[in-house]
C-alpha positions in Angstrom: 0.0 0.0 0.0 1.6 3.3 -0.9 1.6 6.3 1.3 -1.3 8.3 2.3 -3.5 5.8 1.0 -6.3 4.7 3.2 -7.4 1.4 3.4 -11.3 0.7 1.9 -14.0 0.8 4.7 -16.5 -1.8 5.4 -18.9 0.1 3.9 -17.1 0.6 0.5 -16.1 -3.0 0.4 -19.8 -3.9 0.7 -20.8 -1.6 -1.9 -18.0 -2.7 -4.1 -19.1 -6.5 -3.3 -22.9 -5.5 -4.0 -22.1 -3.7 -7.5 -20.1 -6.7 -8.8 -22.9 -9.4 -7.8 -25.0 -6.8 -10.2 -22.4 -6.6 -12.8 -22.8 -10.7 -13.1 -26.3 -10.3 -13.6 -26.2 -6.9 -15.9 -23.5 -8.3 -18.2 -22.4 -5.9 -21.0 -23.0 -8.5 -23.4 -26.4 -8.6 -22.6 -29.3 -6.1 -23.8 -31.4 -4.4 -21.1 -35.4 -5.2 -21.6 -36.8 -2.2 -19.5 -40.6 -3.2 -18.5 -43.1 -0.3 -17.7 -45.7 -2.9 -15.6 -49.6 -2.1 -16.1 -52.7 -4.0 -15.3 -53.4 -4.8 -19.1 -50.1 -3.3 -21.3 -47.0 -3.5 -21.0 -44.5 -1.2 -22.3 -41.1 -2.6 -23.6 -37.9 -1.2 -24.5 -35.0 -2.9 -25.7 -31.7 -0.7 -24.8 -27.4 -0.6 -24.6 -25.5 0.0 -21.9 -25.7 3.6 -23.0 -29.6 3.8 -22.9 -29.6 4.0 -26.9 -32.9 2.5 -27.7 -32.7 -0.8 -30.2 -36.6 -1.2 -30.1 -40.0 -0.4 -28.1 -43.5 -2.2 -28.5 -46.6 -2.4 -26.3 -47.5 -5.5 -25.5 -51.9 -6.0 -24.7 -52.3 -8.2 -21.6 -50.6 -8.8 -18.0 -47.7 -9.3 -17.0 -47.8 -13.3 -17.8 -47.5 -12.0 -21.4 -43.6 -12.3 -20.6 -42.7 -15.3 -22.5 -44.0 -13.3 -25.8 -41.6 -10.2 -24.4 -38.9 -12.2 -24.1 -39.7 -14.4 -27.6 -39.9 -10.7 -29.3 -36.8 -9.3 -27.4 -33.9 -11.8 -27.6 -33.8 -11.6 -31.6 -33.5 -7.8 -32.0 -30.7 -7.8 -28.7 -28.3 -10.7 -31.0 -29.2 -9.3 -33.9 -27.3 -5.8 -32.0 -24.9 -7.7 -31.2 -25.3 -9.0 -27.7 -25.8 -12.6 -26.2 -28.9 -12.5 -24.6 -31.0 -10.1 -22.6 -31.6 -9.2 -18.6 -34.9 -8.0 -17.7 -35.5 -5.4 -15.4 -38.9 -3.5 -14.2 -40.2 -1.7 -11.2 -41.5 -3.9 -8.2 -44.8 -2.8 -8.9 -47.7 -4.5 -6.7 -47.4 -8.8 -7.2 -47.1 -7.8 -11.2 -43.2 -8.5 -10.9 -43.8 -12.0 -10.1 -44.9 -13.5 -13.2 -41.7 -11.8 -14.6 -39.5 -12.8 -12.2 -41.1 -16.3 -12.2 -40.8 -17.2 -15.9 -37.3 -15.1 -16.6 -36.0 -17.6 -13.9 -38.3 -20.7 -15.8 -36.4 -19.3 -19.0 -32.7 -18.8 -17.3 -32.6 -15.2 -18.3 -31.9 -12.5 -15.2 -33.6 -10.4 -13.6 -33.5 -7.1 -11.6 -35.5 -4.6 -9.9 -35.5 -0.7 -10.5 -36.4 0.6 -7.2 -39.5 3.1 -7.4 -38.0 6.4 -5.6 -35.0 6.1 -8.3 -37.8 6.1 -11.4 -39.4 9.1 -10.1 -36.4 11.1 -9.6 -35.1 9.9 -13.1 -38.3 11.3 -14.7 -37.0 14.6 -13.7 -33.9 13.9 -14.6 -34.8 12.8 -18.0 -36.3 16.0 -19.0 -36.5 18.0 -16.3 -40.2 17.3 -15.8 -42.3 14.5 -13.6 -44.7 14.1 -16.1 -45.3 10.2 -16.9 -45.3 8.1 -20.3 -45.4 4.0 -20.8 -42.2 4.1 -23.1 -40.3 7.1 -21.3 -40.4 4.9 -18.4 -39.4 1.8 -19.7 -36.3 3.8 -20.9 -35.6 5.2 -17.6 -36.1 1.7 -16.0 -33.4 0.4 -18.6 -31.2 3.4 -17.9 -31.1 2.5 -14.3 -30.0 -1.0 -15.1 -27.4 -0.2 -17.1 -25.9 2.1 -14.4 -26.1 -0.7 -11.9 -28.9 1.3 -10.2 -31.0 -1.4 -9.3 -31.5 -4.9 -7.1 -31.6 -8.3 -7.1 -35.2 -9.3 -6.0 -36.0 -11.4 -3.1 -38.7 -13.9 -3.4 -39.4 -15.7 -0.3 -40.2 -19.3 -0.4 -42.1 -21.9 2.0 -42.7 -20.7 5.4 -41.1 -17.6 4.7 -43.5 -16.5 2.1 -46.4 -17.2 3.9 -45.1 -15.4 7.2 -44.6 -12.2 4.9 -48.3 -12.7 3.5 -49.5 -12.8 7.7 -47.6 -9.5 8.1 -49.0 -7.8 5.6 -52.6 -9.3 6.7 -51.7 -7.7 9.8 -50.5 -4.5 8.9 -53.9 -4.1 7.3 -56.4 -5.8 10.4 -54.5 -3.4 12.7 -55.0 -0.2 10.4 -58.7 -1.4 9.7 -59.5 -1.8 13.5 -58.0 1.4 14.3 -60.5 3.2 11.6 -63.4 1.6 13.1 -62.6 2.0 16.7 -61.7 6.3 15.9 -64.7 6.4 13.8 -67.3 5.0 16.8 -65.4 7.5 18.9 -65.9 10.2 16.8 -69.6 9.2 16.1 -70.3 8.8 19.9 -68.8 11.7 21.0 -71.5 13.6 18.7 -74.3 11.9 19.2 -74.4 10.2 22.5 -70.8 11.9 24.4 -71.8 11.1 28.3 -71.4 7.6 27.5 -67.7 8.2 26.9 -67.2 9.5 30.3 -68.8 5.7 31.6 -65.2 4.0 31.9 -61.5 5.9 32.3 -60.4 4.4 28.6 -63.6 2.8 27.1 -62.4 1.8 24.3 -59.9 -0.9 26.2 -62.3 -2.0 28.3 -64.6 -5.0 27.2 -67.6 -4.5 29.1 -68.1 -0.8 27.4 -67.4 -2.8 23.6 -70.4 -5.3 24.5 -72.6 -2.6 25.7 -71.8 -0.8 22.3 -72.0 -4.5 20.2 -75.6 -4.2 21.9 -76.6 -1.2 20.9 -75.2 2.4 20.1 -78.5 4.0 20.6 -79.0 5.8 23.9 -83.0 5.6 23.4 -82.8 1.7 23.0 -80.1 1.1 25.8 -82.5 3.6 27.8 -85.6 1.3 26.9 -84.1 -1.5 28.2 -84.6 -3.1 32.2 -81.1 -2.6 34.0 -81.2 -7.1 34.4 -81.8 -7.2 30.2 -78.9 -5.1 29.5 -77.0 -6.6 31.7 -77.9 -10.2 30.6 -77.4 -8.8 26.7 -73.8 -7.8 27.4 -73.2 -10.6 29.3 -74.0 -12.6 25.8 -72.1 -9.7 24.0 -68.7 -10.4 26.2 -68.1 -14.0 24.1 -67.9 -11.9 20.7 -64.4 -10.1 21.7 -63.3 -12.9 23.0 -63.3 -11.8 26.5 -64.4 -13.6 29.7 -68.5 -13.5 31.3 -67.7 -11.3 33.9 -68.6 -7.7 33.8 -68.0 -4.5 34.9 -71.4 -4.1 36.8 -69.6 0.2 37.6 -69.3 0.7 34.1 -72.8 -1.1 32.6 -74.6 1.0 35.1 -72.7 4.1 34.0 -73.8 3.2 30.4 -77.4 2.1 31.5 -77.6 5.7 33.2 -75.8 7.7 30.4 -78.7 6.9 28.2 -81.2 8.4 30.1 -79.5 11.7 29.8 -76.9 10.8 26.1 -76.4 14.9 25.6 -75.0 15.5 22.4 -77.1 16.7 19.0 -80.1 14.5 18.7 -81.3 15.5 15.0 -78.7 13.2 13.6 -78.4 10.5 16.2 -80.5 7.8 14.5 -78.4 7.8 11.5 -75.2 8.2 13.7 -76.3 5.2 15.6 -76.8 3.2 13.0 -73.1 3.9 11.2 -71.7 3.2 14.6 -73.2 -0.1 15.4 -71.6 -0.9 11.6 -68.6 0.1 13.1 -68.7 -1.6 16.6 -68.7 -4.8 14.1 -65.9 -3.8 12.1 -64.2 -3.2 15.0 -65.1 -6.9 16.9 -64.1 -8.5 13.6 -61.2 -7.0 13.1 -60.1 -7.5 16.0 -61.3 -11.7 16.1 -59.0 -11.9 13.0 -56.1 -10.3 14.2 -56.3 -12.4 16.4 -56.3 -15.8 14.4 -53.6 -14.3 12.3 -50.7 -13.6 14.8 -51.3 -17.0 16.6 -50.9 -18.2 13.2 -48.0 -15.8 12.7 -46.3 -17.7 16.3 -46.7 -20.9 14.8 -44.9 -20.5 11.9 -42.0 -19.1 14.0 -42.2 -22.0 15.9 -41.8 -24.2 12.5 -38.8 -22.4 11.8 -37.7 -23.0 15.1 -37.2 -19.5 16.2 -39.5 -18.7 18.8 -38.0 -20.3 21.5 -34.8 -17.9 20.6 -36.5 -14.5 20.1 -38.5 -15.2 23.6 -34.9 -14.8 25.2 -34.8 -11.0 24.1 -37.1 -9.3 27.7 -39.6 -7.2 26.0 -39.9 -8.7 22.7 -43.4 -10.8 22.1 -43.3 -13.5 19.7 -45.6 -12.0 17.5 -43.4 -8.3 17.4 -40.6 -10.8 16.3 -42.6 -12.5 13.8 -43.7 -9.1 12.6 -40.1 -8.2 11.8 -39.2 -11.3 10.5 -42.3 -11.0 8.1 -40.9 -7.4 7.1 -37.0 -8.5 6.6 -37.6 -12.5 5.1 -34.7 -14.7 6.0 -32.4 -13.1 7.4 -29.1 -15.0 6.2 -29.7 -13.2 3.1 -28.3 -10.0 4.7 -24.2 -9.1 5.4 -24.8 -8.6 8.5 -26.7 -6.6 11.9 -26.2 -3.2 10.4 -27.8 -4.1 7.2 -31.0 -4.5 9.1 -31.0 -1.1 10.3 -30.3 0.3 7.3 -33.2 -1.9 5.6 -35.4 -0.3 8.0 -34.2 3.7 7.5 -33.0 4.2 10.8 -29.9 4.0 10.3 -27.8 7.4 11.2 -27.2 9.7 7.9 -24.8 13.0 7.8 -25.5 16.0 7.1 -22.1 17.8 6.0 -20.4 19.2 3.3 -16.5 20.8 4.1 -16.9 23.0 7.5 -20.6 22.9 7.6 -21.9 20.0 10.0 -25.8 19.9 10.0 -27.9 17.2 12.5 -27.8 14.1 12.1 -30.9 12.2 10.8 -32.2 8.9 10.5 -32.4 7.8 7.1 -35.9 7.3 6.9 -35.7 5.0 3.5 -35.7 1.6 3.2 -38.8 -0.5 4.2 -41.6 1.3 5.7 -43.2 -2.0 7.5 -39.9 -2.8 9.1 -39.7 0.5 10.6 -43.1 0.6 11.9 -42.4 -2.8 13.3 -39.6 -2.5 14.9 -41.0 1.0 16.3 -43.9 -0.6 17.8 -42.2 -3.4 19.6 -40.0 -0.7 21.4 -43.0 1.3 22.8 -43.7 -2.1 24.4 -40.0 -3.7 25.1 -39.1 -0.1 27.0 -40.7 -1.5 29.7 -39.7 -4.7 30.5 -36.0 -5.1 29.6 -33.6 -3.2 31.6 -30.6 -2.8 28.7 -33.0 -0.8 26.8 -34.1 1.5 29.2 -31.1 1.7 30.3 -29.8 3.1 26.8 -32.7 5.4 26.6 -32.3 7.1 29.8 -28.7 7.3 28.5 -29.1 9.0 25.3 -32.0 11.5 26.7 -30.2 12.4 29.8 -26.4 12.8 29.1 -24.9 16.2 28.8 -23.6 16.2 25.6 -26.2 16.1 23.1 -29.3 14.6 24.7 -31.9 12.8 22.5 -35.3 13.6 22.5 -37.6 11.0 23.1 -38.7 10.0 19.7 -34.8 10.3 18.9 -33.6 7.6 21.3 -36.8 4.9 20.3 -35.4 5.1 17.0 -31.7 4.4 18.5 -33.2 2.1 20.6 -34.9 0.7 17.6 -31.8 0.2 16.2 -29.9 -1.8 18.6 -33.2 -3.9 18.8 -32.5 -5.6 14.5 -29.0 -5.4 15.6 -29.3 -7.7 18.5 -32.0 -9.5 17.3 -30.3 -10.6 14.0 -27.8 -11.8 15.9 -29.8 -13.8 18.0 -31.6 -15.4 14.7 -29.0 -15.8 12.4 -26.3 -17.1 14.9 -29.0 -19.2 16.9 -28.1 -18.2 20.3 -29.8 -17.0 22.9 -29.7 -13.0 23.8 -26.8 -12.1 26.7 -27.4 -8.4 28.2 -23.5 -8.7 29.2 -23.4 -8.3 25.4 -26.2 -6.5 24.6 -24.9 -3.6 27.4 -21.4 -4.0 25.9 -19.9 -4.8 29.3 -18.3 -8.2 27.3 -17.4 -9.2 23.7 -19.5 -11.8 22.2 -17.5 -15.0 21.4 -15.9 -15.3 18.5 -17.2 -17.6 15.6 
């Protein structure tokens, strides 16, 4: 090594590894077939290395039209002088699965333009975001070709079907949130003293079976105090809660009717929405449920729960959650790559003497994120490492974190630690975790 030269960080040498596993894929003596995905057309462009454009054509149908694509493509690409073809496109929705799927069927390769770049390159290609079929497919090819791109991950067995659980998840938990705000919202209009009938009424399952009864203060009011309570009694099995009740808070509901407050020239109608709600809500909730106890037993196939369950704070199904987001993890480099997968990894913000604050990334996968965010609300209180850390980084002199600030470092250390745990199979050591010893070495 000469003088003054510096040797390559881990960081470049992963980057430098990462662009040459796409430089085996993206040959040079192989045309780029850039793919603008659509329900019902496809638009195709045939390109070089230097984005010249060898030939375009729409193709009519979905994206299992591929095999004609690639039957029309590899001609014109040997007939310019290359070997074969790559195929790239944006990871649009499931449509890049039929491509992936019969490229791989067909040996030919395949990559992945992320999104966020073809936006930006729209402006980049004429200086305007405006949108067209073919000038997409060129920028998609472009992006290739500069080894701007990814290798796609399709996750098999119980992999694939853990990632399908998150994502059925993701959407009971944002569906049951809509329907519990909106009977909130509704009853706080129509009928608001029987808000006041429990501290948090939304957690508590006697005030959901009174609501799963009825959301109409005239009804509830035309009702004996022994119906009512005998109705939510029947109610109680629905949210999968024990018999007993809250005999403080039915009363408080059987007496808030008598006297709902609130405007009364819409309550009817009002009523009516919210009992639709109050069984979006129950359902929702019944089938979140099923799905993370199904989520915890396909951990447990992959042998994994036992292992996470060492980690004090961390459920099996906020593991599964994150698992779900990330795949297997083997397929990543290491810990870090986690937390930059997630966008919160640390990013500068500094150009010669100016030195601007330091932000989290905020790219990468949005679900990760969200998990790994919500299992530190909960995890904060239970293992002492954590909290530790957090009452570190918000109360040191130098440069205290504010409390959103430290979650996400905390947040951090969490996919660190817990890749570790997964990938290495070994149970989680706060020594370690704390840094007060070294791990072993492999």
């Amino acid at each position: 090594m000469s003088k003054g030269t510096r040797k390559l960080s881990r960081g470049a040498r992963r980057r430098n590894d990462k662009l040459a596993g796409l430089r085996r894929l993206v040959r040079r003596d192989l045309a780029i077939v850039g793919i603008d995905l659509s329900e019902d057309r496809q638009a195709v462009v045939v390109a070089d290395h230097d984005s010249v454009t060898l030939a375009r054509k729409m193709f009519r149908g979905s994206a299992w039209i591929i095999d004609d694509i690639l039957d029309w493509a590899v001609p014109i690409a040997r007939n310019g002088g290359f070997t074969g073809v790559v195929v790239v496109c944006e990871p649009t929705g499931q449509r890049w699965k039929p491509i992936y799927e019969r490229a791989r069927a067909r040996g030919v390769p395949m990559v992945c333009a992320p999104t966020l770049l073809v936006a930006r390159g729209r402006e980049g290609e004429d200086l305007t975001p405006n949108r067209a079929d073919f000038s997409d497919a060129t920028i998609i090819a472009r992006l290739a070709a500069e080894l701007r791109c990814y290798t796609p991950y399709a996750p098999e067995g119980p992999w694939a079907r853990l990632r399908h659980l998150g994502e059925r998840r993701n959407q009971l938990i944002v569906r049951a949130t809509a329907a519990r705000s909106g009977l909130m919202d509704l009853l706080g209009c129509v009928w608001p003293t029987v808000l006041d009938a429990a501290v948090d009424p939304a957690e508590s399952l006697s005030w959901r079976a009174a609501m799963a009864v009825s959301c109409h203060p005239d009804e509830v009011a035309a009702m004996t105090w022994n119906a009512f309570a005998a109705a939510v009694r029947d109610k109680l099995e629905t949210w999968g809660g024990p018999r007993r009740r809250c005999l403080r808070i039915l009363r408080a509901i059987h007496d808030a009717a008598r006297r709902p407050g609130g405007i009364s020239w819409e309550r009817d109608a009002a009523a009516e929405r919210a009992a639709s709600l109050v069984g979006e809500w129950c359902y929702a909730l019944a089938e979140l449920a099923r799905v993370e106890t199904t989520m915890v037993e396909v951990l447990e196939d992959l042998h994994l729960r036992h292992l996470v369950q060492t980690i004090p704070g961390l459920s099996a199904v906020s593991a599964a959650q994150i698992l779900a987001e990330t795949g297997d993890p083997n397929r990543f480099d290491g810990p870090r790559t986690w937390v930059k997968h997630a966008g919160v990894c640390p990013r500068a913000n500094e150009s010669g003497k100016y030195k601007g604050q330091t932000k989290s990334s905020g790219r990468g996968r949005p679900g990760l994120r969200t998990a790994a965010w919500r299992a530190v609300w909960v995890a904060l209180h239970h293992n002492p490492v954590w909290a530790s850390r957090y009452q570190h980084l918000t109360t040191r002199p130098d440069n205290p974190l504010k409390d959103g600030q430290a979650r996400c470092a905390v947040a951090a250390s969490l996919l660190r630690q817990m890749h570790v745990v997964v990938t290495q199979r070994v149970a989680w050591d706060p020594a370690i975790a704390a840094g007060a010893k070294k791990p072993a070495a492999a």
